[in-house]
N, C-alpha and C positions, 0 to 999 in steps of 0.2 A: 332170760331164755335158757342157760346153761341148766337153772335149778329143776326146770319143767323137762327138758331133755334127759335130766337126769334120775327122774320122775318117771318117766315113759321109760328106757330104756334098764332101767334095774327093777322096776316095777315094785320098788321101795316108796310110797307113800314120804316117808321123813327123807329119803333121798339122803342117809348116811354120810355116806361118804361122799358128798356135793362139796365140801366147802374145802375137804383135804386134798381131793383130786382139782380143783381150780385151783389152787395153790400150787399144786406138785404140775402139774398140766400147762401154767403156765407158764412155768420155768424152762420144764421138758423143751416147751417151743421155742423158747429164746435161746438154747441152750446153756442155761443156767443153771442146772439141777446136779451138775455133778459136784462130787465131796466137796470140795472148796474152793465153790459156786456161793455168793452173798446172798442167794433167795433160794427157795424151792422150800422147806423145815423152816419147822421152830426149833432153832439149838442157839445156842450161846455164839454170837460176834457174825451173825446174818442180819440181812434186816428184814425187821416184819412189821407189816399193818395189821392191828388190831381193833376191832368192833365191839365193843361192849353194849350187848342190845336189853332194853328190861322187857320183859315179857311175862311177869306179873301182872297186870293190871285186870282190872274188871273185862277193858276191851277186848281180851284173850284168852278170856274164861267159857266156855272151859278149855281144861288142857290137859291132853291124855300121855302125851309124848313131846318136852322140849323141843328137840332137835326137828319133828314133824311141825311144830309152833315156828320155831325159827325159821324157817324155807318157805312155809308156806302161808302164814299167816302176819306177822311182824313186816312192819312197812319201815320207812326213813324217819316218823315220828315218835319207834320204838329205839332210834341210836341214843344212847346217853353219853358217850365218851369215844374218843378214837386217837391211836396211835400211829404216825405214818414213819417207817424206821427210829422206832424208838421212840419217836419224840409225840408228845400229847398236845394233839391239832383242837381238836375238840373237848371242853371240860364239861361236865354236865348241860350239856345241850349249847354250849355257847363256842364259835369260834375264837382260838386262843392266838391265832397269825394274824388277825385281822381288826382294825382300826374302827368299829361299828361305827362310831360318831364323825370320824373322815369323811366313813364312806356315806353314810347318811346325807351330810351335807354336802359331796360331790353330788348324788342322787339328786340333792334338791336342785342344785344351781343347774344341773343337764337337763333338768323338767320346766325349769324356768324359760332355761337358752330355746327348746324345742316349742317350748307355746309361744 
């Protein structure tokens, strides 16, 4: 919602400055954003979440403007990596906190118990 508000209201197509102002904006509201404040920037000993999105592919072709591709084109199939304070949650598409084969077979016994 933010990205399309921020679309209409700056009448920027790539909505630029979308992903700096959610960042800064939602510090602002916690009031977290002041100097040495742990979020609001990317600077050294804050924390930050990062998205690494590929937007390469055929399915994004063409593409006149990155930053226009990224807001408005690029879905959750395009994340390839992600950082949540530092730490890398997700590695090339796969959850790095999370136990797939546990949860699998929890999955299965709770499908079992409900039939």
């Amino acid at each position: 919602m933010r990205r399309l508000l921020a679309k209409v209201s700056t009448g920027d197509a790539a909505a630029r400055a979308c992903g700096d102002r959610a960042a800064h904006g939602d510090a602002e509201r916690c009031g977290r954003d002041r100097p040495r404040c742990e979020i609001g920037s990317l600077e050294v000993g804050k924390h930050a979440d990062l998205t690494a999105v590929r937007i390469g592919g055929v399915e994004t072709l063409p593409m006149y403007d990155p930053t226009s591709h990224l807001v408005n084109a690029a879905g959750r199939e395009h994340v390839t990596d992600v950082w949540v304070a530092g730490e890398r949650v997700v590695e090339q598409r796969r959850v790095t906190t999370l136990d797939a084969a546990a949860l699998e077979s929890r999955a299965h016994a709770w499908q079992q118990r409900i039939a």
